[in-house]
Backbone as JSON, one array per atom type, in Angstrom:
{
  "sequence": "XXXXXXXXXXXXXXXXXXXXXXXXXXXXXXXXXXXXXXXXXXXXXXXXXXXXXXXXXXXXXXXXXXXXXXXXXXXXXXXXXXXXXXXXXXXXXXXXXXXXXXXXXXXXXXXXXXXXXXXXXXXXXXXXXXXXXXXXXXXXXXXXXXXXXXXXXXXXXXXXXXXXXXXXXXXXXXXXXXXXX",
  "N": [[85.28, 117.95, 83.59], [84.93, 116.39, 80.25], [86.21, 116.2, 77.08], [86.09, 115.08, 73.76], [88.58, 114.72, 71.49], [91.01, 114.25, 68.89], [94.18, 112.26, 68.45], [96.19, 111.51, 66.22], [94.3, 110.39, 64.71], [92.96, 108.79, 66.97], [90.5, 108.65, 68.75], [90.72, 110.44, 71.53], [89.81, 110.92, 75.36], [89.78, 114.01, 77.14], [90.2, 115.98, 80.05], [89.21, 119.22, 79.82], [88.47, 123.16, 80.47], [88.04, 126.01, 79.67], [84.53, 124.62, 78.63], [84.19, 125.68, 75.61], [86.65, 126.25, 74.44], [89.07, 125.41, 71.92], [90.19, 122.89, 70.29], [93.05, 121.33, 69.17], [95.26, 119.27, 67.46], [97.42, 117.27, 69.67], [101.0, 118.37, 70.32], [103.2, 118.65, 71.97], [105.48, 117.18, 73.66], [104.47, 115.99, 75.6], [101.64, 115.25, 75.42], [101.86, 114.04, 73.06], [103.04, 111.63, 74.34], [100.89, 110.95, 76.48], [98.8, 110.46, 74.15], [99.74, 107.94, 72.92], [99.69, 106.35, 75.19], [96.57, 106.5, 75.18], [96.18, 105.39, 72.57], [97.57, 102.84, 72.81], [95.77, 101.42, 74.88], [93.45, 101.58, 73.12], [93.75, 99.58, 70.98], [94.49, 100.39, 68.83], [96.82, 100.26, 67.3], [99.78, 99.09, 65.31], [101.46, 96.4, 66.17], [104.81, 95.67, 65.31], [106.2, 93.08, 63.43], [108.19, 92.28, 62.26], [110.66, 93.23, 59.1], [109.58, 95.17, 57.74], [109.72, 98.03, 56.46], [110.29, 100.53, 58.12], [110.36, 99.55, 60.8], [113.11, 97.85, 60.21], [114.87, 100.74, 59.5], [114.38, 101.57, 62.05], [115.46, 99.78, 63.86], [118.48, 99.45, 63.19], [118.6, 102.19, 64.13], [119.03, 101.89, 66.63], [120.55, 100.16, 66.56], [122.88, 101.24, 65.72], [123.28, 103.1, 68.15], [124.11, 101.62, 69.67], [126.55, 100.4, 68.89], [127.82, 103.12, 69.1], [127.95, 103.41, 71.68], [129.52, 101.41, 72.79], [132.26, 101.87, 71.22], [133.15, 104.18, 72.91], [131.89, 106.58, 72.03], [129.94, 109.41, 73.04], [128.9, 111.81, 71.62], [127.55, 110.31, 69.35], [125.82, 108.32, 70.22], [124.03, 109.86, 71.51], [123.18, 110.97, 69.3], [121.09, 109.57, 68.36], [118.97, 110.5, 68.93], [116.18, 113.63, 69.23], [116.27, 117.06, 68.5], [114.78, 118.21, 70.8], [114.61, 116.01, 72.66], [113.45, 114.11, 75.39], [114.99, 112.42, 77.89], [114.8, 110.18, 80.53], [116.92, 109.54, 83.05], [118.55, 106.7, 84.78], [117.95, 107.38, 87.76], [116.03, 108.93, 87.7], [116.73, 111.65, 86.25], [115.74, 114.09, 84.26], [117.09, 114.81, 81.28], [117.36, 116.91, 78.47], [117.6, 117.18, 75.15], [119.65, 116.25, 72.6], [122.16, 117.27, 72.9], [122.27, 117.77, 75.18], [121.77, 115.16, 76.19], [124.05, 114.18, 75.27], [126.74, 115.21, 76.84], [125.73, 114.48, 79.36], [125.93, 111.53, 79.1], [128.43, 111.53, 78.36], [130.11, 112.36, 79.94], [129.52, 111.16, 82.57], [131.87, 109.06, 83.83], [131.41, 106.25, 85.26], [130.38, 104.51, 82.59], [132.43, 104.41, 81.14], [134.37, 102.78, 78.76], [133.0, 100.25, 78.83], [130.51, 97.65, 77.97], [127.59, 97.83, 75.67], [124.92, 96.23, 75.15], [121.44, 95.91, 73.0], [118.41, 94.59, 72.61], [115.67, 94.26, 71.33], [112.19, 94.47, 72.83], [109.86, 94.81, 72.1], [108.19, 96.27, 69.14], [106.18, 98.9, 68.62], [103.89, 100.82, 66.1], [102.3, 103.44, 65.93], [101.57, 105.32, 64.44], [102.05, 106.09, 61.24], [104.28, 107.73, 61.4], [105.35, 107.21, 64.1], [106.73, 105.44, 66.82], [106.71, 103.01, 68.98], [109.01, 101.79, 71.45], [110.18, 99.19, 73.21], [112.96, 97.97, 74.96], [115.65, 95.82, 75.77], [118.44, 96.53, 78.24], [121.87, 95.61, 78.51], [124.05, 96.71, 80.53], [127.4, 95.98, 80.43], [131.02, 95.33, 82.03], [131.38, 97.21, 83.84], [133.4, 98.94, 85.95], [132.87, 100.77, 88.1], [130.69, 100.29, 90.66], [127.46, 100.72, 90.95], [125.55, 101.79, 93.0], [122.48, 99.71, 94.43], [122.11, 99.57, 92.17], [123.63, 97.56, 90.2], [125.66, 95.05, 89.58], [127.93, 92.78, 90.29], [129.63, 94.25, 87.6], [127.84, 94.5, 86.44], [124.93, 96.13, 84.2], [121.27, 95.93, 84.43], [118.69, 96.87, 82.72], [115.17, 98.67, 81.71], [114.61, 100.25, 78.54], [112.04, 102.17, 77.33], [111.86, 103.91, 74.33], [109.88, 106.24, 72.23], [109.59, 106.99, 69.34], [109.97, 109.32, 66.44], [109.82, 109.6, 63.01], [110.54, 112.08, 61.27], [111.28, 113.84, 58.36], [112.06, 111.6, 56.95], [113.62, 110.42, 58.81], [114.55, 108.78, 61.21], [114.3, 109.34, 64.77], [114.61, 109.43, 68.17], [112.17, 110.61, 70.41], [111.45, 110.68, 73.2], [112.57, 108.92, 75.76], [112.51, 106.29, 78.22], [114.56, 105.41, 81.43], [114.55, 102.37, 83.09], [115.54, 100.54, 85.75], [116.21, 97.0, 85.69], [114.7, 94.06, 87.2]],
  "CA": [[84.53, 117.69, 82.39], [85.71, 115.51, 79.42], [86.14, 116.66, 75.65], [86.25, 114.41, 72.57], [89.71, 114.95, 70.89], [91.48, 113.1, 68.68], [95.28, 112.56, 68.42], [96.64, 110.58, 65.31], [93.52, 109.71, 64.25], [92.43, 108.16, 67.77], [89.97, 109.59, 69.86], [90.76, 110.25, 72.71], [89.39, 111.94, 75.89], [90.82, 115.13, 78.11], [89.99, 117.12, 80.56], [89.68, 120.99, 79.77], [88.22, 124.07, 80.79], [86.29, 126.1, 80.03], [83.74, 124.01, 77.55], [84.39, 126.6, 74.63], [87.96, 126.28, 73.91], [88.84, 124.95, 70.53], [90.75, 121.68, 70.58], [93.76, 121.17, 68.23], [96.06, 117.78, 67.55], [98.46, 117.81, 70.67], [102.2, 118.34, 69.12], [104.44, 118.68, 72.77], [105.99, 115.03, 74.21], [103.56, 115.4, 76.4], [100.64, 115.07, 74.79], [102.33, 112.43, 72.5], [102.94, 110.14, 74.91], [99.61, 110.81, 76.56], [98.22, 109.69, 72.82], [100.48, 106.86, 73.11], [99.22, 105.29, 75.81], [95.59, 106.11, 75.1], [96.27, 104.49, 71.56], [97.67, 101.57, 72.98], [94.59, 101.36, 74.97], [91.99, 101.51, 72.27], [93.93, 98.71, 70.19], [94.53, 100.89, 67.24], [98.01, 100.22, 66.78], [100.41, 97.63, 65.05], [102.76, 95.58, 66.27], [105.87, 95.22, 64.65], [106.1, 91.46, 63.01], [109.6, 91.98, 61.37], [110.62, 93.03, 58.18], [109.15, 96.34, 57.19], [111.2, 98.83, 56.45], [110.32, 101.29, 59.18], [111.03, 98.68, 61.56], [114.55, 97.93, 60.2], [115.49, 101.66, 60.04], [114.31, 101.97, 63.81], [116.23, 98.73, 64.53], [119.54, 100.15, 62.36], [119.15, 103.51, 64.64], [119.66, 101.19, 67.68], [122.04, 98.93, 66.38], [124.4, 102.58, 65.41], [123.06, 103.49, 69.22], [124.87, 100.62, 70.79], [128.08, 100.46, 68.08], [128.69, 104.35, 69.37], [128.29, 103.31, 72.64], [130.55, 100.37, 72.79], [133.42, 102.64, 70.96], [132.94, 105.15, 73.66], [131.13, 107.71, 71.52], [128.66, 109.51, 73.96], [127.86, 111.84, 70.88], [127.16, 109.62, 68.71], [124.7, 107.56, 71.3], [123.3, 110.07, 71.85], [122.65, 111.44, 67.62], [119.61, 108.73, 67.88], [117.7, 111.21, 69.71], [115.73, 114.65, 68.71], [117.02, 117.97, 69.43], [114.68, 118.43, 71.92], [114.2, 115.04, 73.42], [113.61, 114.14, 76.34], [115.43, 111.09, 78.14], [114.73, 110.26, 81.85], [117.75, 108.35, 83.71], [117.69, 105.83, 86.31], [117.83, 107.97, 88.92], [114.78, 109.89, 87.63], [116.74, 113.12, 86.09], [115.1, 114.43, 83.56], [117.71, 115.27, 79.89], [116.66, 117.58, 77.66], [118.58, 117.31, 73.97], [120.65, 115.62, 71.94], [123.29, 117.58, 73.17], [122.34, 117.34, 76.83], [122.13, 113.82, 76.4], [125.51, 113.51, 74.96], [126.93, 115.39, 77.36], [125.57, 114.02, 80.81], [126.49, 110.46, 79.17], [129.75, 111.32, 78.0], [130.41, 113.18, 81.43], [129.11, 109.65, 83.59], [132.65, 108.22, 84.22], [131.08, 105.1, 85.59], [130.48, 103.91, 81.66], [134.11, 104.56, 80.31], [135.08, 101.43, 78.55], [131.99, 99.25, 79.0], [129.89, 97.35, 76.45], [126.44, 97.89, 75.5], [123.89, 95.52, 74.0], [120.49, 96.22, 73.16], [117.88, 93.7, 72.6], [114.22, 94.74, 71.29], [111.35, 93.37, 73.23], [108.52, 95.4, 71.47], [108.44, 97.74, 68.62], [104.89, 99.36, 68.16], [103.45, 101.45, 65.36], [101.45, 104.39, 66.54], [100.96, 105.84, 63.21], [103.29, 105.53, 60.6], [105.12, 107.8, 62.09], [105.55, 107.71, 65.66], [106.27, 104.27, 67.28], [106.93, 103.06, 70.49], [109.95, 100.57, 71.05], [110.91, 98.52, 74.45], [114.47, 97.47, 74.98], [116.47, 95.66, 77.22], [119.55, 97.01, 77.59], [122.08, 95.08, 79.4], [125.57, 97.03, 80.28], [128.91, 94.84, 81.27], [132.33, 96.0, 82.23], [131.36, 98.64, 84.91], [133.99, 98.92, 86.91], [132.81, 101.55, 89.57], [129.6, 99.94, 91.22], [126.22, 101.86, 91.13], [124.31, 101.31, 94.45], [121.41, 99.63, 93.96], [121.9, 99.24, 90.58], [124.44, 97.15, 89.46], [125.7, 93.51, 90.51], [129.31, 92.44, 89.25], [130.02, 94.68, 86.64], [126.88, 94.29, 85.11], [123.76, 96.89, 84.8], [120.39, 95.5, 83.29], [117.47, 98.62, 82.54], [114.57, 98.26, 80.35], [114.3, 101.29, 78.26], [111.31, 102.63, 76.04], [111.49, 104.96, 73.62], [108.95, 106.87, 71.68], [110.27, 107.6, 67.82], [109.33, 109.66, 65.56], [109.49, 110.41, 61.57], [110.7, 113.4, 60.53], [112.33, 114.46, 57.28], [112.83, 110.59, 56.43], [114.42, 110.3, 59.23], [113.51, 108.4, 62.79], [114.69, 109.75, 65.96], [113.49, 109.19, 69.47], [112.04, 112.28, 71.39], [111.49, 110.59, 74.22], [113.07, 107.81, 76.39], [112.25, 105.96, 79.84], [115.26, 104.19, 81.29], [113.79, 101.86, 84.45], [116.38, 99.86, 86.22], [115.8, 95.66, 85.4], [115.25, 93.07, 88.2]],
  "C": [[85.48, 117.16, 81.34], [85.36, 116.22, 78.14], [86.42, 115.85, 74.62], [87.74, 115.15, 72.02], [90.07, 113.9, 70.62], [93.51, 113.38, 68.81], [95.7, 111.22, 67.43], [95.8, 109.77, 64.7], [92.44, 108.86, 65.27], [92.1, 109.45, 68.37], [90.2, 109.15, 71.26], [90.0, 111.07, 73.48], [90.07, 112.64, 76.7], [89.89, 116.22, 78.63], [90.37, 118.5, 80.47], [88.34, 121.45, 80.03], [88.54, 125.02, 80.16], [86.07, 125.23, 78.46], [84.48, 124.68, 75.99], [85.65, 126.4, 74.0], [88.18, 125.14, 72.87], [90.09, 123.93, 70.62], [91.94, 121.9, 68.78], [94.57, 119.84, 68.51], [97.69, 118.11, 68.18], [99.99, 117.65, 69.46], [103.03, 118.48, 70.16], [104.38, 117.65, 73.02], [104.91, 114.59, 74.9], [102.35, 114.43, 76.33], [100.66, 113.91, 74.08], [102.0, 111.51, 73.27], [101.53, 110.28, 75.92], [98.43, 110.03, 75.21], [98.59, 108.53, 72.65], [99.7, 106.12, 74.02], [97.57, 105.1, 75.87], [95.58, 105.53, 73.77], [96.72, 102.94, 71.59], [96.4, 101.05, 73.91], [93.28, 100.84, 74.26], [92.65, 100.49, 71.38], [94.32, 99.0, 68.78], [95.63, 100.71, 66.38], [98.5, 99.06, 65.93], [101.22, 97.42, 65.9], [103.46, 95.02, 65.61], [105.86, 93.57, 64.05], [107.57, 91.52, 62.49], [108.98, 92.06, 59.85], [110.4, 94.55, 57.54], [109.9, 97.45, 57.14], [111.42, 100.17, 57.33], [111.16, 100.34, 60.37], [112.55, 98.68, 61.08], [115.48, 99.14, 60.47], [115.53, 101.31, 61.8], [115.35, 101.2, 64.13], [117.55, 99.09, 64.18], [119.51, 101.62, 63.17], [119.74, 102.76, 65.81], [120.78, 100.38, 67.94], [123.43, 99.77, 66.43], [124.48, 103.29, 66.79], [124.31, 102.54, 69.82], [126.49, 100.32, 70.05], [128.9, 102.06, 68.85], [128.64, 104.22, 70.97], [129.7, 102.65, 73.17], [131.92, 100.82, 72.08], [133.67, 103.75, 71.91], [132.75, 106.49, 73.2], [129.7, 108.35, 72.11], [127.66, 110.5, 72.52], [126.89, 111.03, 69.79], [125.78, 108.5, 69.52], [123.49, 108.42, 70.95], [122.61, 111.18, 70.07], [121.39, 110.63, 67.62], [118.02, 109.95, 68.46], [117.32, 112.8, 69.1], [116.22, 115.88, 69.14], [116.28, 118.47, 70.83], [114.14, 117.33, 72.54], [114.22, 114.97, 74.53], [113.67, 112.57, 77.32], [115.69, 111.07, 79.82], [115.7, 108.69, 82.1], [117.4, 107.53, 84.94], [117.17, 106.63, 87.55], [116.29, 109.16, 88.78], [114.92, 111.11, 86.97], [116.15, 113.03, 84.71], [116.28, 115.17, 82.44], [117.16, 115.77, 79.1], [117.74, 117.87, 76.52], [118.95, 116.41, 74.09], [121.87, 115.67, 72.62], [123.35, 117.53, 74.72], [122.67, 116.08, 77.22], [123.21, 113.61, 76.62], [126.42, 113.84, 76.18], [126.7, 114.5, 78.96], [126.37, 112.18, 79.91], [128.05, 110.17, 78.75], [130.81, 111.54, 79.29], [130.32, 111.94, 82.38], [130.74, 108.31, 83.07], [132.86, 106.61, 84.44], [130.8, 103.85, 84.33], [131.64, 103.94, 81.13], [134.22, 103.21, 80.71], [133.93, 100.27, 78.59], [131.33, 98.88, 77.96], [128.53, 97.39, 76.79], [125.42, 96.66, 74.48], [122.61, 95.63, 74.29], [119.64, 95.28, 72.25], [115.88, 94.51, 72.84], [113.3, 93.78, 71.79], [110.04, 93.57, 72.77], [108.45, 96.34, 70.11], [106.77, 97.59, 68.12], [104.37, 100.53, 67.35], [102.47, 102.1, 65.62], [100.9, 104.61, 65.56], [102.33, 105.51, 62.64], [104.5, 107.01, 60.08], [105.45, 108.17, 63.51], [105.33, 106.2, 65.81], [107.15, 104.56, 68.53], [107.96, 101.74, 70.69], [110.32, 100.2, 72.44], [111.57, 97.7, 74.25], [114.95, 97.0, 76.32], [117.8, 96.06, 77.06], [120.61, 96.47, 79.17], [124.08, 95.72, 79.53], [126.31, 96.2, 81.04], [130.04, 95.73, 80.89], [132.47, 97.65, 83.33], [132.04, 98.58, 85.83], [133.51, 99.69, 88.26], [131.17, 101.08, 89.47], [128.87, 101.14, 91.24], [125.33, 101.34, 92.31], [123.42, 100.88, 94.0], [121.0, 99.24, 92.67], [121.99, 98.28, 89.74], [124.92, 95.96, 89.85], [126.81, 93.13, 89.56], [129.11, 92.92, 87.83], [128.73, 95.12, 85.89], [125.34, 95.51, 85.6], [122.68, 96.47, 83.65], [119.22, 96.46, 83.54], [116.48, 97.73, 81.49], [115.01, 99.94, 79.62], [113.71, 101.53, 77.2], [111.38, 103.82, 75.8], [110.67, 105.74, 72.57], [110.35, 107.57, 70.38], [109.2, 108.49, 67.21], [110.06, 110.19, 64.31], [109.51, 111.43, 61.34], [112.17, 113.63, 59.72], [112.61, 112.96, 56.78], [113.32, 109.5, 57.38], [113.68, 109.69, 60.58], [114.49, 108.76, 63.81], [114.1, 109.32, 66.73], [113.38, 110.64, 69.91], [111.86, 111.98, 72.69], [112.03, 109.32, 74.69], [112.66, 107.45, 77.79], [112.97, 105.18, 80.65], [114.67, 103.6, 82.47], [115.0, 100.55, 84.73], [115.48, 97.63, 86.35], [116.07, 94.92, 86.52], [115.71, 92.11, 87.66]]
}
């Protein structure tokens, strides 16, 4: 059975049990990005055009994303993200934190010394605050080959992340990295 709910202003629909139970506006990642993609769905959103000053922050967290990469700062990479974010790597694992982040990417050997550039291919406005941003992200200088991955030196991913607004401030809470043909 289906239930009317909204999330950010969009209705959406969800299966629950039993009838009776009293619906509130989801607030774990989950749910988010479940709202996410039924908001991109229903058309409700913007799309970025350049210029606005959400947009620039977001674009200015990415730009300080890929400067702390390219110095070999894993915390700092990984400061763009929420304390409890959650950032799925190629391989499928599942990161939980800021500080997890930083860690597993500071810990991954296979980036020491490499450069990062990141190149927006979407940024979408959920509400005004929570957007949705797809990146290409193309690493060079990898010396130790990744199976499957990687092709002279070079590793190309997309990766979207889900931001959100809080305190002023934009973070991502969630990330999706997917390996680029």
């Amino acid at each position: 059975m289906f239930q009317p709910n909204k999330c950010n202003g969009v209705r959406v629909r969800q299966a629950v049990a039993p009838v009776s139970a009293v619906y509130h506006v989801p607030t774990t990642r989950i749910h988010l990005i479940l709202c996410v993609f039924a908001a991109l769905s229903l058309g409700c959103c913007r799309v970025a055009t350049g210029g606005s000053e959400d947009e620039i922050r977001i674009r200015k967290v990415l730009t300080d994303q890929s400067a702390a990469w390219n110095r070999g700062d894993a915390v700092g990479w990984a400061d763009a993200f929420t304390a409890n974010a959650d950032f799925v790597n190629l391989r499928g694992t599942v990161i939980t934190g800021s500080s997890g982040i930083a860690k597993a990417i500071g810990g991954a050997a296979v980036f020491k010394g490499t450069h990062l550039t990141i190149t927006v291919r979407k940024l979408t406005f959920l509400s005004s605050d929570v957007a949705m941003i797809d990146t290409n992200y193309l690493i060079t200088g990898i010396a130790v080959p990744i199976p499957g991955f990687t092709s002279n030196g070079v590793l190309k991913t997309l990766v979207k992340y889900i931001a959100v607004r809080h305190d002023g401030k934009w973070r991502f809470t969630a990330a999706q990295n997917t390996a680029a043909t």
